[in-house]
N, C-alpha and C positions, 0 to 999 in steps of 0.2 A: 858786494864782497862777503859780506853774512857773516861780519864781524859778531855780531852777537848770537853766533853760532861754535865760536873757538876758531874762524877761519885768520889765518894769515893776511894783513894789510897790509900791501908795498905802493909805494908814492910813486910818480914818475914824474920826470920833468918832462912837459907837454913839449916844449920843443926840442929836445935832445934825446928823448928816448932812454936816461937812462934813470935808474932807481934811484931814490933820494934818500927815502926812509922806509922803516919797516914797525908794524905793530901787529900784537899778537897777545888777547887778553888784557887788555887797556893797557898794554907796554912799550916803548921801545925796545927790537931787538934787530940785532946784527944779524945770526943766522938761525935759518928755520928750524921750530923746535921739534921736526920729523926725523930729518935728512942731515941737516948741518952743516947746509951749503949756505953761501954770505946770498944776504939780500942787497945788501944796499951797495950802489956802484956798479953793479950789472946794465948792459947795451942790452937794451928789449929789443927782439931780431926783428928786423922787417916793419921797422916801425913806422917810418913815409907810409907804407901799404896799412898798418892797422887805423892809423888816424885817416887818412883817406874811406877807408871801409865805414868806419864809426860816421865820420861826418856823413857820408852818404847815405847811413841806414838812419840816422836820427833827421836826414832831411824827407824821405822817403816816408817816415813816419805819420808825420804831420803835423805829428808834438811841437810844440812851445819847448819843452825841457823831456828829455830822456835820455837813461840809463843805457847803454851800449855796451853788453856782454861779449866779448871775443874771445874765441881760444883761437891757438895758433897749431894746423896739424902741418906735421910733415912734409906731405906730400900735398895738398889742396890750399897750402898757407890760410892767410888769417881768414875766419867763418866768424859769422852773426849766429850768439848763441841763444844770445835772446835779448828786448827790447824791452826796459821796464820804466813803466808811462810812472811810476813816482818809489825813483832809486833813492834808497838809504842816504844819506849824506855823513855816516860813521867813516867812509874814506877819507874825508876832510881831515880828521886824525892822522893817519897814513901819512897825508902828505904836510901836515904841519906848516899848513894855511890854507885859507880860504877857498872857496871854488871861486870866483866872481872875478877874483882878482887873477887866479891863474886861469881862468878862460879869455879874460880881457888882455893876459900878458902873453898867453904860454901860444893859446890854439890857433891866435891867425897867421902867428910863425911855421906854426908845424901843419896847419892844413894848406899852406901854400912851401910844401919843401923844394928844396934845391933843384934847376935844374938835372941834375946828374943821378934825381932822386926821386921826380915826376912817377907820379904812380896814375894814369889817364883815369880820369874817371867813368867808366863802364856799367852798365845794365846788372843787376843781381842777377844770377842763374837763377830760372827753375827750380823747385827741391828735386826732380828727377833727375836733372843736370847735371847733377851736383853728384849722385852716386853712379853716373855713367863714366866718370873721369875714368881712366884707367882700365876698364874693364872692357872687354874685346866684343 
């Protein structure tokens, strides 16, 4: 998150997708001190698909414990930004407890979501793949 960069920290709750809390500058805060939109209480879009993503790239890894970067574009939804084999734990903040405890409560919920919410688990593309989408 590169909290010790001046970046923006938001929580999630691992099975519901939505924000819990937010810090910025070893603080709680409500909205971003950019823009001035609310952090906290926001539905993270397409989240079945991000946590499905995440579990797959940290099983593909081979890691014991790793960091799982995603943004969400547009049009190709959620991408593997990048893998970091010994991620910060300054998020811990963010979400105002533990990791251990929300991986033990939050992730077998949310990596096995709803029927109606199944995201099949699939082959990563190629990086070629990946910028062929669209283009004729």
């Amino acid at each position: 998150a590169n909290l010790h960069a001046g970046a923006v920290g938001v929580g999630i709750d691992l099975e519901k997708g939505m924000t819990v809390h937010a810090m910025h500058a070893g603080r709680g805060c409500a909205r971003h001190p950019d823009n001035g939109r609310h952090l906290v209480g926001a539905a993270v879009p397409r989240w079945p698909e991000i946590i499905s993503l995440a579990v797959r790239a940290a099983a593909a890894s081979g890691l014991g414990y790793v960091g799982v970067d995603i943004v969400l574009d547009d049009t190709l939804g959620p991408l593997v930004l990048e893998l970091n084999a010994r991620p910060g734990l300054d998020i811990q903040i963010a979400n105002m407890a533990g990791l251990r405890s929300r991986l033990n409560g939050g992730l077998s919920a949310a990596s096995t979501p709803a029927r109606e919410h199944h995201v099949p688990a699939a082959p990563f593309p190629k990086p070629w793949e990946i910028y062929r989408v669209g283009r004729a």
